[in-house]
Kinemage of the C-alpha trace (Angstrom):
@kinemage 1
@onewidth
@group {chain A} dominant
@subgroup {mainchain}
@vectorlist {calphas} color= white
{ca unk a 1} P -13.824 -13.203 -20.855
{ca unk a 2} L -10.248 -12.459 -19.382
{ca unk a 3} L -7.277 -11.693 -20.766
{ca unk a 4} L -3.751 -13.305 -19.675
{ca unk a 5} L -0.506 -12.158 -20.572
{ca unk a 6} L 3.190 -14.168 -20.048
{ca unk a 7} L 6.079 -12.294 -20.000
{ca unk a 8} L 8.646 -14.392 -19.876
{ca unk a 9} L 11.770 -12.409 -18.923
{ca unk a 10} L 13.437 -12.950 -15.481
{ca unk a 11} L 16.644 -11.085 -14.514
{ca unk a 12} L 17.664 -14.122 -12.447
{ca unk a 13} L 15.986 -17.495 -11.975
{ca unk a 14} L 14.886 -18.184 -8.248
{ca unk a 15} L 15.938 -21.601 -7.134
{ca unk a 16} L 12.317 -23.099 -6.565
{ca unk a 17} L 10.732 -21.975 -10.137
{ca unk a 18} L 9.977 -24.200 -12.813
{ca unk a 19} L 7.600 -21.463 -14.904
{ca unk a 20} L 8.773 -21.008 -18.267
{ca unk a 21} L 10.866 -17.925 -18.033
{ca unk a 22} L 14.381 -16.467 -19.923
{ca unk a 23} L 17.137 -14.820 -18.034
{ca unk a 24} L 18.458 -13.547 -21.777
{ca unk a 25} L 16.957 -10.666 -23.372
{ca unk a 26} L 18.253 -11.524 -27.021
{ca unk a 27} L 14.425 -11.882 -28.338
{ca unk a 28} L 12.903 -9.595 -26.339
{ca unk a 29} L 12.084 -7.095 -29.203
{ca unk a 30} L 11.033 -9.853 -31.338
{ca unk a 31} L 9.019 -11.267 -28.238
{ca unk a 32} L 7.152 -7.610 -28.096
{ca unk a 33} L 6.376 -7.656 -31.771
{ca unk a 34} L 5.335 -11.659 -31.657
{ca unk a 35} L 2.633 -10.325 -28.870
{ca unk a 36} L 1.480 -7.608 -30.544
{ca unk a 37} L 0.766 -10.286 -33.966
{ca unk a 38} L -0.715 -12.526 -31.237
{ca unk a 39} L -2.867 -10.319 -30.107
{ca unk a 40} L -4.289 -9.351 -33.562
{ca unk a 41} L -4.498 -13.396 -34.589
{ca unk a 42} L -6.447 -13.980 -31.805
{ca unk a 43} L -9.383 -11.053 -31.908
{ca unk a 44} L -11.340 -13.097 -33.537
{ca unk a 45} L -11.587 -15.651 -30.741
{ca unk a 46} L -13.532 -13.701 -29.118
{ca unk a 47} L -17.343 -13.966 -29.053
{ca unk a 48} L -19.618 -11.755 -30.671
{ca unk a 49} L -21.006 -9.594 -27.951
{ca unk a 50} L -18.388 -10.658 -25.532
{ca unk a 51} L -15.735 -7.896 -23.312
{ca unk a 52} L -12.752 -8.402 -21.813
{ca unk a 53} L -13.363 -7.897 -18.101
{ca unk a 54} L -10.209 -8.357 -16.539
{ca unk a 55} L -6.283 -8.054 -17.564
{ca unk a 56} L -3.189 -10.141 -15.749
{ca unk a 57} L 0.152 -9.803 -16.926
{ca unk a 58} L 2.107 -12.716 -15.921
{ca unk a 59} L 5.354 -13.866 -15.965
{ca unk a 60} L 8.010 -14.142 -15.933
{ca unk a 61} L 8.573 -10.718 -14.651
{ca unk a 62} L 6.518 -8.303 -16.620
{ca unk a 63} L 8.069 -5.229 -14.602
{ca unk a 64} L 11.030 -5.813 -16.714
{ca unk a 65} L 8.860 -4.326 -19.534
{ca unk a 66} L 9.517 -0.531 -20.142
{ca unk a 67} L 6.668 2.120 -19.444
{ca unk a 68} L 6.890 2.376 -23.540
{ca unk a 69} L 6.646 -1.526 -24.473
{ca unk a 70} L 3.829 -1.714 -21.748
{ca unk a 71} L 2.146 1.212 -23.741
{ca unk a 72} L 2.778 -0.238 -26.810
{ca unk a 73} L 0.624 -3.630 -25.332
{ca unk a 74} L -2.042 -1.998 -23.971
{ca unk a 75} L -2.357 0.528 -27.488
{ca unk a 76} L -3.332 -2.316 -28.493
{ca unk a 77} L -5.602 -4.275 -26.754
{ca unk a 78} L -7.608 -1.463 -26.299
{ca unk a 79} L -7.364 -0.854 -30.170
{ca unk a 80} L -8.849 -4.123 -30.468
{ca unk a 81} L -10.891 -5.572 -27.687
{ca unk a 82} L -13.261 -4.526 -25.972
{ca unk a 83} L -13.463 -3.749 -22.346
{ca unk a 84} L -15.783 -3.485 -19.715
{ca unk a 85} L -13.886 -0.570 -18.175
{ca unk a 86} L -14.469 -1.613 -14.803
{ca unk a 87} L -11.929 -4.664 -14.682
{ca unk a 88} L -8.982 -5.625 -12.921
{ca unk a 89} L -5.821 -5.101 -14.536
{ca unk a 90} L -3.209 -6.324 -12.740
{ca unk a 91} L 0.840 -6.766 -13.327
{ca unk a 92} L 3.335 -8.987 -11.096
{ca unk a 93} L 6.406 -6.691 -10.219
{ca unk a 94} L 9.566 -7.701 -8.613
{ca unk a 95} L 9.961 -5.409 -5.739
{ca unk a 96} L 13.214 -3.794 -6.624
{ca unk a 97} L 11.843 -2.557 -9.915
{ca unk a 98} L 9.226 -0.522 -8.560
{ca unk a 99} L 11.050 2.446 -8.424
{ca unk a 100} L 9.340 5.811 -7.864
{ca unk a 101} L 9.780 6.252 -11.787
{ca unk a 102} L 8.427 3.369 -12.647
{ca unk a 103} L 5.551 3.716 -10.190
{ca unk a 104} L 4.845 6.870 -11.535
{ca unk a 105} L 5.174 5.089 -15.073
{ca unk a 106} L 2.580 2.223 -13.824
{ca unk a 107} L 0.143 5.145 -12.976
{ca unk a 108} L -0.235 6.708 -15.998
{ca unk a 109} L -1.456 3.117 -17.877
{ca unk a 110} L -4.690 1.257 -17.356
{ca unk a 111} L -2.818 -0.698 -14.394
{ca unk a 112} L -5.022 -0.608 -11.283
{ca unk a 113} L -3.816 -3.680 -8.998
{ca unk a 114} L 0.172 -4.730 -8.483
{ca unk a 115} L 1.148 -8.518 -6.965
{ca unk a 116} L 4.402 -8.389 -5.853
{ca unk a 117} L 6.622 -11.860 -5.145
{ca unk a 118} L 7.840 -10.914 -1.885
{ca unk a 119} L 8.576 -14.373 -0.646
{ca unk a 120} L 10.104 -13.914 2.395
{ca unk a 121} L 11.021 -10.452 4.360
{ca unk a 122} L 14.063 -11.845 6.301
{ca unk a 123} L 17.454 -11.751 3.719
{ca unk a 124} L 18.816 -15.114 4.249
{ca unk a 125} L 15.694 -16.842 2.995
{ca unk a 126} L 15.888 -14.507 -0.046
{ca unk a 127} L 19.154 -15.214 -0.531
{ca unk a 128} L 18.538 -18.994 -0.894
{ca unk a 129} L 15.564 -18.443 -2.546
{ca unk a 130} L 17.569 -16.209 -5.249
{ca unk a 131} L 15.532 -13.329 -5.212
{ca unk a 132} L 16.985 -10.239 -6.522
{ca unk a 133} L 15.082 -7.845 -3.840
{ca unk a 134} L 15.761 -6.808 -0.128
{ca unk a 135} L 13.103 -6.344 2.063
{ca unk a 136} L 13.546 -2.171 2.165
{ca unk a 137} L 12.214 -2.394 -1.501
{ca unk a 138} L 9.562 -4.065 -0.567
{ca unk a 139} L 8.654 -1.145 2.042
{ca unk a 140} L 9.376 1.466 -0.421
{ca unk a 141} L 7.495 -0.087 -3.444
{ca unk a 142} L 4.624 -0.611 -1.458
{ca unk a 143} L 4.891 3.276 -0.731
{ca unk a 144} L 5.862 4.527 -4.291
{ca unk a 145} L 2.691 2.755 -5.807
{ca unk a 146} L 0.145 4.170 -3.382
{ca unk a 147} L 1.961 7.754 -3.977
{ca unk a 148} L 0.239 6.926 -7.383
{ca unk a 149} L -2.952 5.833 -6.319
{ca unk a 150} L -2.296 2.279 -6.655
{ca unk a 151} L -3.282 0.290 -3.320
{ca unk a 152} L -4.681 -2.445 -4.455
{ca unk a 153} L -1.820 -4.296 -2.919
{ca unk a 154} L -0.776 -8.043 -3.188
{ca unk a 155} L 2.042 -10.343 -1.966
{ca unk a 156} L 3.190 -13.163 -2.113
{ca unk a 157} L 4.234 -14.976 0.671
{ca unk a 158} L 6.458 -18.766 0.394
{ca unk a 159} L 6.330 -21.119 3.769
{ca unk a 160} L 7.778 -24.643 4.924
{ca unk a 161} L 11.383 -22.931 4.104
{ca unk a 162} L 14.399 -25.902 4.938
{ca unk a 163} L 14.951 -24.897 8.780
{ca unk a 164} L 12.585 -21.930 9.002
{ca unk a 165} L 10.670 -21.542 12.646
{ca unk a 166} L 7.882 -20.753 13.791
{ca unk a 167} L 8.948 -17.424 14.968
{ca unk a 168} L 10.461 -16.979 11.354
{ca unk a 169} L 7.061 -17.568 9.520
{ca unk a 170} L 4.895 -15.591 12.261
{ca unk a 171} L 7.358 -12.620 11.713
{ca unk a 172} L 6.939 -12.865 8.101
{ca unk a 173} L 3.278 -12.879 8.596
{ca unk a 174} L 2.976 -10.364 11.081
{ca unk a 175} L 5.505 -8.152 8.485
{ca unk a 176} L 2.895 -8.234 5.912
{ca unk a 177} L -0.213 -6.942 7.878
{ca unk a 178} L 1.891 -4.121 9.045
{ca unk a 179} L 2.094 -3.215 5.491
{ca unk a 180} L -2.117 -3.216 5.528
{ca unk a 181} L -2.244 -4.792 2.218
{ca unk a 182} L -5.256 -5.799 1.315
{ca unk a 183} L -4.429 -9.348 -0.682
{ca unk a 184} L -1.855 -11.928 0.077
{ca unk a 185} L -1.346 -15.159 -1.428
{ca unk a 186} L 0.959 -17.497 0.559
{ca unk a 187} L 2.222 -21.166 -0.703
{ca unk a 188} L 4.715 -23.519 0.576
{ca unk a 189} L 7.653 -24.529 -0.907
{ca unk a 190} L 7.370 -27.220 -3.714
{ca unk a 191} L 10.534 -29.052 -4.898
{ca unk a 192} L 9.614 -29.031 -8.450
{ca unk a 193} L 11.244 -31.621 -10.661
{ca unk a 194} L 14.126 -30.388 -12.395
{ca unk a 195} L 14.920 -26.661 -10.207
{ca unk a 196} L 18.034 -25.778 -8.615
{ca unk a 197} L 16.343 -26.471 -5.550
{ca unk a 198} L 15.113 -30.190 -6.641
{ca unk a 199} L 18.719 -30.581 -7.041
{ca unk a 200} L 20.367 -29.480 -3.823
{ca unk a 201} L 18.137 -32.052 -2.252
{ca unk a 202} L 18.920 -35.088 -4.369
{ca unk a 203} L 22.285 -33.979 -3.105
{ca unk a 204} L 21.382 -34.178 0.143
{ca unk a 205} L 22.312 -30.499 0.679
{ca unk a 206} L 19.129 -29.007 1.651
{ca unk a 207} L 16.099 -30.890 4.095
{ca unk a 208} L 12.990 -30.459 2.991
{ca unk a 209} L 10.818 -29.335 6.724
{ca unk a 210} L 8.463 -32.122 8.311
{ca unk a 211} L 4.987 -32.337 7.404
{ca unk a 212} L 4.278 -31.605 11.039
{ca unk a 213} L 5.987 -28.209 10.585
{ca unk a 214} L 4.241 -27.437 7.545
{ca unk a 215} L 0.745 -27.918 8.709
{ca unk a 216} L 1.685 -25.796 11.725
{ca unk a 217} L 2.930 -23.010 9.540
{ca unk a 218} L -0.366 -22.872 7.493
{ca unk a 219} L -2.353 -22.899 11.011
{ca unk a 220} L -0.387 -20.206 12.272
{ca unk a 221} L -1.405 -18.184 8.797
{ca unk a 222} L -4.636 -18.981 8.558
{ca unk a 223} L -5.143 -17.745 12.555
{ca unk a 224} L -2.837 -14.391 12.139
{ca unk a 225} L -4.776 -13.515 8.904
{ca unk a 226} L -8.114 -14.282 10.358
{ca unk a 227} L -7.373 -12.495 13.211
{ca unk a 228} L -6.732 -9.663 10.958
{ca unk a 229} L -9.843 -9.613 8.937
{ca unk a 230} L -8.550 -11.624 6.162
{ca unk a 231} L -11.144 -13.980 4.541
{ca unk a 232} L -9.461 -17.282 3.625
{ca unk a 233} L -11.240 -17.401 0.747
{ca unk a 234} L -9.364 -19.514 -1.482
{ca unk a 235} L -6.559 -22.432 0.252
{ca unk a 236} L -3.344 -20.347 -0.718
{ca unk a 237} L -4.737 -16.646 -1.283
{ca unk a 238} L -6.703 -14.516 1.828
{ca unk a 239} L -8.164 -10.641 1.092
{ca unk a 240} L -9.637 -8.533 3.151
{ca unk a 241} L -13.638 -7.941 2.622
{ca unk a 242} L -14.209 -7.922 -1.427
{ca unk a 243} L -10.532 -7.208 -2.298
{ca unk a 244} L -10.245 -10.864 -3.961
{ca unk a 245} L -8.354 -11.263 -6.945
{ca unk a 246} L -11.161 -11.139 -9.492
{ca unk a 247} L -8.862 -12.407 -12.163
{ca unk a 248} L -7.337 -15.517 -10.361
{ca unk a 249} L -11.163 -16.192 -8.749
{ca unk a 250} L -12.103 -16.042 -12.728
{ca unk a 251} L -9.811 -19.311 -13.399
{ca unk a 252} L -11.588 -21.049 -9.972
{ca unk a 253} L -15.138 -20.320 -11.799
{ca unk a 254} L -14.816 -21.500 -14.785
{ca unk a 255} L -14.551 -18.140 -16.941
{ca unk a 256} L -12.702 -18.245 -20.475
{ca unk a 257} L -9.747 -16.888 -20.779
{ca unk a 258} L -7.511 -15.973 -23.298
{ca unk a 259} L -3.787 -16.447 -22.766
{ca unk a 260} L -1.135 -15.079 -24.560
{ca unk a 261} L 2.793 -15.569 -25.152
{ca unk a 262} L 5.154 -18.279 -24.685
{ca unk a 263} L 3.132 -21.125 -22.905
{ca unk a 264} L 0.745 -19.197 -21.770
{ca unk a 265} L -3.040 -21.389 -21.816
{ca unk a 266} L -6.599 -20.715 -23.147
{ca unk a 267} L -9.744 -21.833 -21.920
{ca unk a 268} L -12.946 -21.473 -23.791
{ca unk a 269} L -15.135 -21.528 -20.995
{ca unk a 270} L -17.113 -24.701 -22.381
{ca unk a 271} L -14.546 -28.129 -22.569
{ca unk a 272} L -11.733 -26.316 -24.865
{ca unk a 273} L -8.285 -25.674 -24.023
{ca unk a 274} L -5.151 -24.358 -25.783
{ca unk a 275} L -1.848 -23.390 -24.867
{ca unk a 276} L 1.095 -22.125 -26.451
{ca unk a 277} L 4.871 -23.302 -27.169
{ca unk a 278} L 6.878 -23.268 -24.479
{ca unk a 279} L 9.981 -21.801 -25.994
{ca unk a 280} L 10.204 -18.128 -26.909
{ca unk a 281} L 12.569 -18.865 -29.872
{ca unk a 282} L 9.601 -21.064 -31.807
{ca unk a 283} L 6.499 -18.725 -30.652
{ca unk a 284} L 8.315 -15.583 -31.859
{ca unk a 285} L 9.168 -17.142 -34.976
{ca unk a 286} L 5.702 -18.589 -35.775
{ca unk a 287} L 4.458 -15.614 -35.184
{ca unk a 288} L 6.330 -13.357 -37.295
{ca unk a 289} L 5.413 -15.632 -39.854
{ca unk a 290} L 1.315 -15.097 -39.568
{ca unk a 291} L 0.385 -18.264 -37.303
{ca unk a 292} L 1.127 -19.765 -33.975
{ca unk a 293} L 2.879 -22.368 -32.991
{ca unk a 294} L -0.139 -24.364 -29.959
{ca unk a 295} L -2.346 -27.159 -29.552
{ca unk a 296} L -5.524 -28.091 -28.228
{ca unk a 297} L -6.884 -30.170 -26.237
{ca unk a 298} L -11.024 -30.730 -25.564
{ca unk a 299} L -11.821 -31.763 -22.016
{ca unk a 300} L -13.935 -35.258 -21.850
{ca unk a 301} L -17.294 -35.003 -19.320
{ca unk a 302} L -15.045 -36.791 -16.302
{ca unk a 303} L -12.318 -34.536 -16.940
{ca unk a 304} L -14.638 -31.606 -16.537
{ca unk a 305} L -16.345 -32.936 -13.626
{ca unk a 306} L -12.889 -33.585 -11.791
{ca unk a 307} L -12.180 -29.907 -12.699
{ca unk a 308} L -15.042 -28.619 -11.823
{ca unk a 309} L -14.936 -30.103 -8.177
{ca unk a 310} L -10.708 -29.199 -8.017
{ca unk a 311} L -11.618 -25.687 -8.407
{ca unk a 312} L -14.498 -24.823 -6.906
{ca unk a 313} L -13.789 -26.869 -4.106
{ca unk a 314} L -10.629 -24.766 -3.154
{ca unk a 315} L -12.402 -21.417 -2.527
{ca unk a 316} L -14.677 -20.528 0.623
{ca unk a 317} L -18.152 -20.528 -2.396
{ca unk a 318} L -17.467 -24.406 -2.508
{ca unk a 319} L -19.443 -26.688 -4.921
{ca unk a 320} L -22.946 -25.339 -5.767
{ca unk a 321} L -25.061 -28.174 -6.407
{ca unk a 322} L -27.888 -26.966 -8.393
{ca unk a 323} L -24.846 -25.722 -10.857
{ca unk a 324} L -23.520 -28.990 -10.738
{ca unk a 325} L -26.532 -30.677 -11.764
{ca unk a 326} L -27.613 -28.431 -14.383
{ca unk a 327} L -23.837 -29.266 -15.798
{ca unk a 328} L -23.622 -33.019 -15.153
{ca unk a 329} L -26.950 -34.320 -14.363
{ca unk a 330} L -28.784 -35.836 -11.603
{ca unk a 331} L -27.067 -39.016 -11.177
{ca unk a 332} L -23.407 -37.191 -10.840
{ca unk a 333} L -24.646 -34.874 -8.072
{ca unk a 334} L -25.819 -38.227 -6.588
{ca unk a 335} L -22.201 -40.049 -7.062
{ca unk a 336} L -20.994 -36.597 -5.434
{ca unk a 337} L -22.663 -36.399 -2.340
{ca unk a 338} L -22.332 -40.145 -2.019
{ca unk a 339} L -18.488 -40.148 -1.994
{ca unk a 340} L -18.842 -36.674 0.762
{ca unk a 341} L -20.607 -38.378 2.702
{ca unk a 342} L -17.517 -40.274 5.037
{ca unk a 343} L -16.095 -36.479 4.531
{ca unk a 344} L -19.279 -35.116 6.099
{ca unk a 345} L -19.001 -37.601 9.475
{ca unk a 346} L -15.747 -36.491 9.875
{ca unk a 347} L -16.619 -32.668 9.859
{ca unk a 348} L -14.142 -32.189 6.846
{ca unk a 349} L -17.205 -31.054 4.449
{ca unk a 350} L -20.153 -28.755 5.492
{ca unk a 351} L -23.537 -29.237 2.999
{ca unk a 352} L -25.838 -26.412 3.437
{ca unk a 353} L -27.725 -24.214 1.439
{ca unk a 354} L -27.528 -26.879 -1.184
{ca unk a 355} L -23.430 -26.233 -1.499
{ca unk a 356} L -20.492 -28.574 -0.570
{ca unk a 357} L -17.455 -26.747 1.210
{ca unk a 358} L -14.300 -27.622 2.973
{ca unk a 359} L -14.360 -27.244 6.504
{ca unk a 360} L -11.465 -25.255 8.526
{ca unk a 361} L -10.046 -29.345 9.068
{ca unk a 362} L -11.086 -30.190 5.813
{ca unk a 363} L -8.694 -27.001 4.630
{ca unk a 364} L -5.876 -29.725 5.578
{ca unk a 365} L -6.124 -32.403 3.869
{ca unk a 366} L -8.131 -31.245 0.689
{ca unk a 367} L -5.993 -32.796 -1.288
{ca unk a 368} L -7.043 -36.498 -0.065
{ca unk a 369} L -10.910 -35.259 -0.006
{ca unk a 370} L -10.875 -34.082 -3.749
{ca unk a 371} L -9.878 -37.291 -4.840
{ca unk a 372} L -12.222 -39.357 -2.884
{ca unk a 373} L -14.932 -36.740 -4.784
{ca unk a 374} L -13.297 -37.716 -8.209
{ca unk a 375} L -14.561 -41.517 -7.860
């Protein structure tokens, strides 16, 4: 089982986001003591037997925790849970607050893996982006953690900017392998209903790019980073040779998770899922007060089926059939490779050793495919 943690303080909210975060810090104490009741509440949802492999905090920006708070957390997780010891424990940082203090802070706690939101290394994208970093932090981050031993390195990367180039996005990607870090995780821009960003373009201020451009941009990344030695081994996220992100590949695979904090979700691994308020003011409270403040949800077959494919689908392991059929049955893995099969003639889906995957053209429109599997 893994363990998620949503912090969900932000200095500044970028323009594109629409994760539940707080630019106040009014609750944050009472936030730190709510997560620390959370985490006691919820020991007992873990099976009998069962370890905590692998540790994200989330956010939010969770470098805006202190070196104490984050002690404080970790006290007690490790008072309470027990851990495999060889898992990846990994924190999102915004570049500018990796400081060589607080690298040196990061290195003295359990943390062994950092994913940074880089976004963009030119300054006018991060400007309209409203990120709070320059791209000299990034540089010197990068440099502070690995004075502390900590290189296992990932960025994030955002494409299909309004009016950004070719040249733009191959500089940005040729920027990040000169860093030689071995993760990235690139997306393009989504106008998410209700951002600053969704808004500019209702007001006709801001032109989302062509879909032409866009599919050129994720060519050019997915031939730079190949290039490189990057496996693409998951649509938005490449790695270099077995330096995936074991906790993100954990949600693609179907292993339970528990999540805690403000809207933060829980998956039981079997057809149960949770997730919390979305409102610091309400989970802090209910928490203070002994209980939490979630519901539940249980999956139905066809809802686990389409999740199943969504998921497993997106990575370069594909859809294992034999798993399949052991989950659903016979007569599903029949329906399956029924509705592949137009996907198949067109070279969008390869089936061999008894395993469904996208093909580099099927990368492109996956979206379209994975529906057509749903029928």
């Amino acid at each position: 089982m893994n363990l998620y943690l949503h912090i969900p303080f932000c200095a500044s909210r970028c323009s594109y986001c629409d994760f539940y975060t707080q630019t106040g810090s009014r609750l944050r104490r009472d936030f730190i003591n709510a997560l620390i009741r959370e985490l006691h509440l919820r020991r007992g949802e873990l099976p009998d037997g069962a370890f905590i492999e692998h540790i994200y905090f989330g956010g939010g920006t969770p470098s805006l925790l202190t070196p104490d708070e984050l002690t404080r957390i970790f006290a007690t997780i490790t008072s309470l849970y027990p851990l495999t010891g060889s898992g990846e424990v990994t924190i999102e940082c915004n570049p500018d607050d990796v400081t060589a203090d607080y690298a040196q802070a990061l290195g003295t706690l359990p943390i062994n893996r950092v994913s940074m939101g880089v976004q963009s290394f030119h300054s006018d994208d991060l400007s309209f982006l409203n990120r709070r970093h320059s791209a000299e932090q990034v540089f010197s981050a990068v440099e502070a953690l690995r004075h502390q031993g900590i290189d296992n390195l990932s960025l994030d990367l955002i494409y299909g900017l309004p009016g950004q180039t070719e040249e733009r996005w191959l500089a940005n990607i040729r920027t990040f392998l000169s860093l030689s870090v071995p993760h990235l995780s690139a997306y393009h821009l989504i106008y998410e209903e209700g951002t600053a960003l969704t808004r500019l373009v209702e007001r006709g201020k801001v032109h989302p790019v062509s879909e032409d451009d866009s599919l050129r941009f994720f060519e050019l990344l997915i031939s730079e980073l190949k290039t490189a030695g990057y496996e693409h081994y998951e649509i938005s996220n490449f790695a270099l040779p077995n330096r995936y992100a074991r906790h993100n590949t954990g949600y693609w695979q179907g292993v339970p998770y528990l999540g805690l904090g403000p809207s933060a979700h829980s998956f039981d691994g079997v057809r149960t899922r949770s997730h919390n308020v979305a409102s610091l003011a309400r989970y802090t409270k209910a928490l203070l007060d002994g209980k939490r403040d979630y519901e539940t949800e249980y999956l139905s077959d066809e809802e686990l089926q389409h999740e199943y494919i969504l998921t497993r689908l997106r990575t370069q392991w594909g859809i294992p059939l034999a798993d399949y059929t052991a989950r659903f049955g016979e007569h599903a893995t029949s329906l399956l490779l029924q509705a592949a099969k137009e996907h198949l003639n067109r070279d969008q889906l390869t089936y061999s050793e008894n395993t469904l995957r996208l093909t580099p053209s099927g990368i492109f429109v996956s979206d379209g495919i994975i529906a057509d599997l749903f029928q």
